[in-house]
PLY file of the C-alpha trace (Angstrom):
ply
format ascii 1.0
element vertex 125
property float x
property float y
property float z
element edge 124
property int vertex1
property int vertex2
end_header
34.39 106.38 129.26
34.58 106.58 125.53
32.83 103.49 125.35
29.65 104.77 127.60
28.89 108.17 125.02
29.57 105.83 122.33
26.72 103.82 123.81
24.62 106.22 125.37
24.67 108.58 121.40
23.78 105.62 119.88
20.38 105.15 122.07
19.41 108.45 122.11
19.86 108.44 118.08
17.70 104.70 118.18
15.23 106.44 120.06
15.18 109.89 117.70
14.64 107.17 115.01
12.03 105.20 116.62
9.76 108.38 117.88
9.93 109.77 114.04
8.87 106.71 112.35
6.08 106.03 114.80
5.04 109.70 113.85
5.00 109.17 110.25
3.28 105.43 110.29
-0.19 104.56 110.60
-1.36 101.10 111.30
-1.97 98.72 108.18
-3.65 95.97 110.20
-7.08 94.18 109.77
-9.79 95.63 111.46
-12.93 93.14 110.15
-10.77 89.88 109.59
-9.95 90.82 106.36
-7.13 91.56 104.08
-5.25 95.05 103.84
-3.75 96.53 101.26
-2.63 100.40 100.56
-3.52 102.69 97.92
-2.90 106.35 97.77
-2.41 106.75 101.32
-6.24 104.97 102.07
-5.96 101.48 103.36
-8.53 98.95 101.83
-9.87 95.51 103.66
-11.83 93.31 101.93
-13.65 90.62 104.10
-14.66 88.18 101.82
-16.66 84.95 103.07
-19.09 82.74 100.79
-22.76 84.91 101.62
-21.11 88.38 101.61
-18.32 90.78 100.45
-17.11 93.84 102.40
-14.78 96.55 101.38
-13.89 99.15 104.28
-11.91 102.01 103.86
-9.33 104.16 106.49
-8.08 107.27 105.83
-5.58 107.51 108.03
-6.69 104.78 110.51
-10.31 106.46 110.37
-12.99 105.01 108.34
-13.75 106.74 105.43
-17.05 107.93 104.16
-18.05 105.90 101.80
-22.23 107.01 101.83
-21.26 108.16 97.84
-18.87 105.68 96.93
-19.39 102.76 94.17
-17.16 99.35 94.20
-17.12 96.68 92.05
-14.87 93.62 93.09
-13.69 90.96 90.29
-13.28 87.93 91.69
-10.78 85.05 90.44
-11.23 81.61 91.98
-9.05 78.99 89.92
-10.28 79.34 86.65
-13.78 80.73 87.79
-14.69 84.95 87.80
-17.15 86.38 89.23
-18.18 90.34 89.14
-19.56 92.03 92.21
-21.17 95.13 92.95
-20.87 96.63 96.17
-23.34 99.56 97.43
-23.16 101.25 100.98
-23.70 99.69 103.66
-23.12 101.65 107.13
-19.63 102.78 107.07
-18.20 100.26 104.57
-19.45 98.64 101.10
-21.50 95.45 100.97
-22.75 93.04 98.70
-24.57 89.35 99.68
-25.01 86.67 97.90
-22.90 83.43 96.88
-19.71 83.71 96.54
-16.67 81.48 95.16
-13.83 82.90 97.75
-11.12 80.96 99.51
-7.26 80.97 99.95
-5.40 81.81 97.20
-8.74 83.64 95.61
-7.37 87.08 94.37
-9.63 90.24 94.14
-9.38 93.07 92.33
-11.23 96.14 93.53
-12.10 99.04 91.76
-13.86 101.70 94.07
-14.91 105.00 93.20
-15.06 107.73 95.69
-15.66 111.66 94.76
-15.76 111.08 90.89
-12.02 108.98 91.65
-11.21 105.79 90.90
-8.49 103.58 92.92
-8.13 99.69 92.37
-6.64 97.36 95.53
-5.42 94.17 94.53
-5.60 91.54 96.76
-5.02 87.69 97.79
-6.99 86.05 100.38
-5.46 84.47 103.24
0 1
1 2
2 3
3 4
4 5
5 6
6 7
7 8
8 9
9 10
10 11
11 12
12 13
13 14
14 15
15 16
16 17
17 18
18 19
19 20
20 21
21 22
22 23
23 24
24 25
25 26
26 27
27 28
28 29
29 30
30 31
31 32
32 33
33 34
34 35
35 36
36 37
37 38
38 39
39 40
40 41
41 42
42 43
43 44
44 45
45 46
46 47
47 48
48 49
49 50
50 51
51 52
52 53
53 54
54 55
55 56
56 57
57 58
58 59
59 60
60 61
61 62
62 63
63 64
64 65
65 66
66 67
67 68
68 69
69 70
70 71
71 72
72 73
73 74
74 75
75 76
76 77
77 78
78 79
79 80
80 81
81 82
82 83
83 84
84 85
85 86
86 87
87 88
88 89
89 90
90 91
91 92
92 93
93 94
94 95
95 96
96 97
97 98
98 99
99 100
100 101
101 102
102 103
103 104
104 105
105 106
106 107
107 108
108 109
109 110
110 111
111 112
112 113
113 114
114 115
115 116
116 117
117 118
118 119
119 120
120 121
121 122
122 123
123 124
């Protein structure tokens, strides 16, 4: 009998556990295929293929306004580095062109929105 409450506390305190962290957590996955990272409590994924860059932003799992933001990306390819602006583009921030970006190519972002700057570091996958 001991055994069963012994059991049966222990579940209802796994559960207790489970339902609060669920509350609190919001989810970090990709959205576009790219890579996420977190900054400040805004989640950052930068898709990054060889005509264009993207940079979308979540705010909570929403995506963020980004109609006054600014973003320049820095990207470093082996020993190669290459600056990119981004502008608006819908509801992320875009830039095309040619781009030196594969695995192992790391990014740093620094994007500006409401007068404040964050920077995302990433690696690409």
């Amino acid at each position: 009998m001991k055994l069963k409450l012994h059991i049966a506390a222990a579940s209802i305190a796994m559960a207790l556990a489970g339902t609060a962290y669920a509350a609190g957590a919001h989810d970090h996955s990709p959205k576009h295929g790219g890579v996420v990272v977190e900054v400040k409590d805004m989640d950052y994924e930068l898709v990054a293929k060889a005509t264009v860059i993207q940079l979308h932003l979540r705010d909570h799992g929403k995506a963020a306004d980004v109609s006054k933001a600014t973003a320049k990306v820095t990207l470093l390819t082996g020993t190669e580095k290459q600056e990119v602006e981004l502008k608006p583009a819908g509801d992320k921030l875009e830039a095309t062109g040619t781009f030196k970006v594969g695995p192992g190519t790391k990014a740093v972002a620094v994007v500006t929105v409401s007068g404040k700057p964050s920077t995302a570091r990433f690696t690409l996958k």
